[in-house]
Structure formats: C-alpha cells, structure tokens
N, C-alpha and C positions, 0 to 999 in steps of 0.2 A: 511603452514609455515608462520611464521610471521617475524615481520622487526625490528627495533631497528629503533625508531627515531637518525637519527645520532647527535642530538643536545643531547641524553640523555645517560648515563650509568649504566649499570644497578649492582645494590649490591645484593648481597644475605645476609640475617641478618637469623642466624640460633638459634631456640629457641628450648627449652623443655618444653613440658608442660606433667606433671605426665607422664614421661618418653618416651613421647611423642615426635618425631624430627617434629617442626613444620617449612616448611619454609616460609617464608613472604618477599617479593619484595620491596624496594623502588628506586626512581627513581631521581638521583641526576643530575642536570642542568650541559654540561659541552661545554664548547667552539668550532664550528666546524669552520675552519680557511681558506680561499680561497686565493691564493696569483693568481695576476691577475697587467695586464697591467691596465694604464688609463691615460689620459691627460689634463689638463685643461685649455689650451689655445691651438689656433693652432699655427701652424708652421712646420718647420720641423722634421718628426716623429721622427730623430735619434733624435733630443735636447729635445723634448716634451713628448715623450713620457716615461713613469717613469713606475718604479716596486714597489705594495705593496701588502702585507698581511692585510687584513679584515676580521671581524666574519662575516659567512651567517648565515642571519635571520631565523628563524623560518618560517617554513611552514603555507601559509594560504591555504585553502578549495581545492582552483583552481590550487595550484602551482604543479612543479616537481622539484626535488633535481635532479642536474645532475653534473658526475664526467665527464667530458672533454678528450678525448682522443688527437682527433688533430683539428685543425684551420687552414686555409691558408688564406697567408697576398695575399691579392689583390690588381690590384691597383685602386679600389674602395674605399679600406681603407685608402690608402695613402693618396689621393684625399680627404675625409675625412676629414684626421686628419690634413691635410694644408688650409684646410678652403675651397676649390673649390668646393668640392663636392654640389649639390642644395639639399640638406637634411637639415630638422630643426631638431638641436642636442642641447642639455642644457649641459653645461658642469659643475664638470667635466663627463666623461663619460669612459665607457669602453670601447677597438674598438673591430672589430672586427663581421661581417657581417653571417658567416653560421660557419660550424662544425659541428662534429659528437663527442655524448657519451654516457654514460651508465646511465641510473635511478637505483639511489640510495634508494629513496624514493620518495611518491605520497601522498600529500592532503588528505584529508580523502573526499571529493567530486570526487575524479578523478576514472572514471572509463577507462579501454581500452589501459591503460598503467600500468605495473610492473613493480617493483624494476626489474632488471637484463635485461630489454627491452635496445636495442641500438636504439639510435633517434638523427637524423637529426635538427637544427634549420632552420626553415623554413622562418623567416622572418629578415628583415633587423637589423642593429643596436639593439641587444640582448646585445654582447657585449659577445662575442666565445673567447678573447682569455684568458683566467683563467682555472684552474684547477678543480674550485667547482663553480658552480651557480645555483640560484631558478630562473627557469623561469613558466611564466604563460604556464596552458596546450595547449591552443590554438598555439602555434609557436613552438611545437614539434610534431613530426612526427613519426613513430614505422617504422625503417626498418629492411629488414632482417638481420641476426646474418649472413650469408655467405657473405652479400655484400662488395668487397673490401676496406680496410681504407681510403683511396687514394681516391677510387668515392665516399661512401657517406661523407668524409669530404667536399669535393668541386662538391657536385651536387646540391644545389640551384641556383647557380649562372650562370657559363658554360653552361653546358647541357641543360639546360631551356633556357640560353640566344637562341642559337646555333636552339634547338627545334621549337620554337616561328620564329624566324625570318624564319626557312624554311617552316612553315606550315601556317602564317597569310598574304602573301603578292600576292605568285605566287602560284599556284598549280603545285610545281615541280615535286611532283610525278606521274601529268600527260605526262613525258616524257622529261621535260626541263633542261634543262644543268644550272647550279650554276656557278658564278665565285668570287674566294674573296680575300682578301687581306690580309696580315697579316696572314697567314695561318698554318703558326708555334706555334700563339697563343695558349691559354689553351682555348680560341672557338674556335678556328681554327679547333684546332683538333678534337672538340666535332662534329664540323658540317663535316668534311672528315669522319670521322664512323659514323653519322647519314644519310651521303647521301650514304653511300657505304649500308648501312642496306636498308635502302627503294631502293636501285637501282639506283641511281640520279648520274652522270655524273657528275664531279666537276674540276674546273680546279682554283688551288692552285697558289698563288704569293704568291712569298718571298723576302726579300733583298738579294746579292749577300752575299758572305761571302766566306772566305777558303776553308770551312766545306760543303760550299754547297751540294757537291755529297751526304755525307753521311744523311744530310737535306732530301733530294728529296728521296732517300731510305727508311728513316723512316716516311716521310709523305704516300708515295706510300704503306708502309705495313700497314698503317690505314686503307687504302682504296681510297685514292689518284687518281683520273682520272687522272692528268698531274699536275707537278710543274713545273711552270717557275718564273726564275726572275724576276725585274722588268724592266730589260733592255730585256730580251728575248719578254718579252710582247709585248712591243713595236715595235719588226719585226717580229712579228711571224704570220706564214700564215697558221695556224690551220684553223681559220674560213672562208678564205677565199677560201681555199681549200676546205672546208667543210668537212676535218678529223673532226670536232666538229661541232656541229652545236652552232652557237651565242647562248649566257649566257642568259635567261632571267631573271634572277635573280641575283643582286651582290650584297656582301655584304661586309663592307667598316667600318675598322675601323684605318683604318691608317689617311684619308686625304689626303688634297693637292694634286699634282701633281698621288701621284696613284689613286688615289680616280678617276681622271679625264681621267687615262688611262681604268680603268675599265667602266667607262660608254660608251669610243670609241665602245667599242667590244659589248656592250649590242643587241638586238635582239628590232626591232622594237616595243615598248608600255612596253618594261622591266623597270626593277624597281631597283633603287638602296636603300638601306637600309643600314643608318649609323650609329653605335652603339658605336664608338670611335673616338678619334683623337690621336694616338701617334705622329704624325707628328707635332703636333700642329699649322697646316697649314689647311687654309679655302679650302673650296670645292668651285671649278669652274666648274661653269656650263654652257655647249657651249650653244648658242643661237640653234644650228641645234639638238642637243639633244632635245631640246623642241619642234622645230617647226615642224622638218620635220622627226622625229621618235618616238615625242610621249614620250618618256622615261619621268618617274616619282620620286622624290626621296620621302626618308623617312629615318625617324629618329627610331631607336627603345631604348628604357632603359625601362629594366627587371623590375625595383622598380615600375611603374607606370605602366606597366602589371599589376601586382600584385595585386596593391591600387583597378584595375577596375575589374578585374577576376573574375567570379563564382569560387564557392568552387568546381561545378562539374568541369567546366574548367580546375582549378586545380590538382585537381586529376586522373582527365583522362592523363593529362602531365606526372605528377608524375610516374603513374602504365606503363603509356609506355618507359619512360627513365628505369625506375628500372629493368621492363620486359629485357628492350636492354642488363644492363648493367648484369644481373642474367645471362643473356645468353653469356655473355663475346664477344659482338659485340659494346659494350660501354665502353672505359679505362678511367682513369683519366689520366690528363696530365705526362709528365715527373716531377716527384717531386723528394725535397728532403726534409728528415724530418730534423727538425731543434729540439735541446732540448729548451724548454721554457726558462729558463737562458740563450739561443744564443738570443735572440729575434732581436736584431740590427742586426746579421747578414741575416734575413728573412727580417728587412724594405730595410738592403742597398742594398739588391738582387732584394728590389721590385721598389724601386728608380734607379737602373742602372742594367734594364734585361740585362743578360748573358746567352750566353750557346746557341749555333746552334737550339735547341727546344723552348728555351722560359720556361727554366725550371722552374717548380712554388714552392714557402718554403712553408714548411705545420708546423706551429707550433707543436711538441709531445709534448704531457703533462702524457705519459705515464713511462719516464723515469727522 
C-alpha cells in the first residue's frame, strides 16, 4: 500500500489516445496546516501562552509526520513556561514535553516506523501540544496499538520518574519498605502500582483533606501498603511497633517540614530522594540524621537521567513499564481530557491542583 504525501494532492488528468483511455497523474503542492500552542516570552502560562495555525514543512530524510492525539500539561511545563524551569529554550517555542500519536507519514530514510504506527515522544521540549507536527525519528517511539490513551500519553515522564527512583538508589526489592510523600501525585501513583507489582511495602503520606477516606481507598486499590496523613505520621507507632519495619527508602517531593518528617522514620544508612518541592520550602536536615544514622540524601530529575543513559538502559525501562502497563498492573493517573480550544482550563488546573487525586488534564486533539 502506498501513502499520499499529506503536503500533496493528487489529480487524475484523463486522456485519449486513438481511442485509447490513457490515465496520467499529476501532483499539485497543497497547504498542511497544524494549529498549536506557543509562547514567546515567559511569564504566566494563562497571559503568555497564545493559539496559532502554521503550515508544516515538508518532510526531510530522517523526519516523521505525526497527528497528535493527546498531551498532558505538567507541572514541568508550567515551570517552563514561567521561566524556572533549568532548561535552555529559544523562544518563541512550542510547550509541551511527551504525548502520544499516530504517523501520518515517514521520510524516505525512515525505516521501523509506518504511516498508522502509534508512538510515544520520548524526549523533552518537542513541543506535544499541537495537532500535526514533524519531528526527527530519533524521539519517537512505536508503541502498542492496545496500550491505554491515558499511559502512553503520560509515560515518559511519571512512570520512568517513579521507576528510576525505586530501582537506582536502595535495592527495595531485596525486602525493603518505601516511604513517600505526596503520594496522590501522578508519581505517586506510578510508584504505589510499581511497588505493589515488584512486592515492596510502601507507606503513602498525604495532606489531610474532607475527601481523605475516600483518598486512602483509592490509593489502597493501586496497591497501597498504608496511607497516613501528615499529622497521622507524626504519632504514629507502626515502626516502632514494628507492624512495619522502617522505610529505607523515601521519596520526597513536597519539602520542608514533611520532607523532614520522612527522614525521622527512615531505617539506619536510608536514603532520601528528592524530585520536587510543592511546598516550596527547603529541606532540613537533622544533625542526628547524619551523624548517628547515617542517612543519605539525593536529588533525582528525570531530564538528566536521560542526557546520561545508554540506549540499552533505556530501553530495558521502557519494555519493563510497557510489560507492567500491557498487563494492567500500571494505570495512568486520574485524568481528565480537556478539548484543545479549553487549553487554559488544563494550565489553570495545573497552576492550582484540585481534586482528592491530583487529577492530571491531558490535552484531546482528537476532538
């Protein structure tokens, strides 16, 4: 079967020759149109961030044409597009970090991917939220056609953070209990079904809330060893009891004062690992944490994985998240789909999380 460059349309010019129906093809140049977010200053995404239509260019050797299905706004993107984020960006630019969609068309150099292939964007700042875009073959990825919308939209980022952080620091699946923060997050959740899949004991903090019960519920049906508060944390005699045995592993994306309650409870020579601040409060570190237990911390961001990773590294990741998520022991977060003309309503959701889950907007560009 063949493909129709979507830059071209095709005529048919129908002739006679000595009675003869001869047909003869010509191929007339015709506009393919991508309407797409972009910013060119930073600031505030709601003010800065603008809606346009642009031609996509012609295909070179190494490229892919891809139609967009969905996007999820991060708050990596936010961060971003307000100037914080430590990425070097030329503006203007387009945001917008991973996604899932369909090849349209492929380079005439591209082998290993077909028009009608679904694929993943595999590397940062591509620029996912638009309907049509060329990118180079290298930062797409061929996944399965069953994989749900939902994980392969947002499985670069999560599930790989989540992955990484439980497999490069502790070896928790030699028996070791997890403890984290923020655990309603969209890693949150990735690492409560990652540590329920490998076996790993995990004990979930959350902020207090109304909704709490029904929180603890839905975290506990991921896979969930135990949800506490952050007040419950603080008197609670799991570990001393030895109903659990101490966390050697925590992972910490809130800061400040939890940050500091998770290191109490850590297990002598444990490790903390911090991958965020929403609290946007500094992490204190007891003098006795150091001295007389040893405990270590660390920092993780997924984009500098990346930059240093083998390809096999990589792909060993990759085949084990997809394995999890093929076997429906790996969800994507609670989402909601937003149509591409709401766009402001997926940054104001990403600017002031709502919702007992931490629900994540996932741009449609299907509708």
């Amino acid at each position: 079967m063949s493909f129709l460059r979507p830059f071209q349309k095709l005529i048919f010019n129908t002739k006679y020759i000595n009675a003869s129906r001869t047909v003869t093809f010509h191929y007339i140049s015709r506009n393919l149109m991508s309407k797409s977010l972009y910013y060119s200053e930073f600031g505030d995404p709601i003010e800065v961030v603008k809606f346009r239509e642009v031609e996509v260019p012609p295909l070179k050797s190494q490229e892919v044409l891809v139609r967009m299905l969905a996007a999820p706004v991060n708050p990596a993107d936010i961060n971003t597009i307000q100037g914080k984020y430590p990425v070097n960006i030329k503006l203007p630019i387009i945001p917008g970090n991973e996604g899932v969609g369909i090849v349209e068309d492929i380079g005439k150099e591209i082998s290993g991917i077909c028009p009608g292939d679904r694929v993943i964007i595999t590397k940062p700042a591509q620029g996912t939220w638009r309907n049509v875009g060329v990118f180079e073959k290298d930062v797409v990825r061929v996944i399965p056609n069953d994989l749900g919308l939902i994980e392969a939209a947002t499985l670069t980022v999560n599930p790989c953070t989540a992955y990484r952080m439980l497999s490069d620091f502790k070896p928790v699946k030699d028996g070791h209990v997890v403890i984290q923060n923020g655990a309603n997050s969209a890693c949150g959740q990735n690492v409560i079904q990652i540590c329920k899949a490998w076996g790993i004991k995990n004990i979930n903090i959350v902020r207090n809330r109304p909704e709490i019960n029904e929180l603890k519920k839905y975290l506990e049906s991921l896979g969930a060893t135990m949800v506490l508060t952050e007040e419950e944390l603080r008197s609670t005699n799991i570990f001393k009891e030895n109903i659990v045995s101490r966390p050697a592993l925590a992972l910490n994306c809130v800061g400040g004062k939890s940050a500091l309650e998770l290191s109490r409870h850590l297990e002598k020579s444990g490790v903390m690992v911090t991958y965020g601040a929403m609290s946007r409060e500094p992490i204190s570190i007891p003098n006795a944490a150091l001295i007389f237990k040893n405990i270590s911390f660390h920092g993780f961001w997924m984009t500098a994985w990346n930059e240093k990773a083998s390809m096999t590294e990589k792909e060993t990741m990759m085949k084990d998240i997809l394995t999890l998520m093929c076997e429906k022991k790996l969800k994507g977060p609670v989402s909601k789909m937003v149509k591409f003309e709401n766009y402001r309503e997926a940054l104001a959701n990403a600017l002031t999380t709502q919702g007992f889950t931490g629900c994540k907007y996932i741009l449609d560009f299907t509708s």
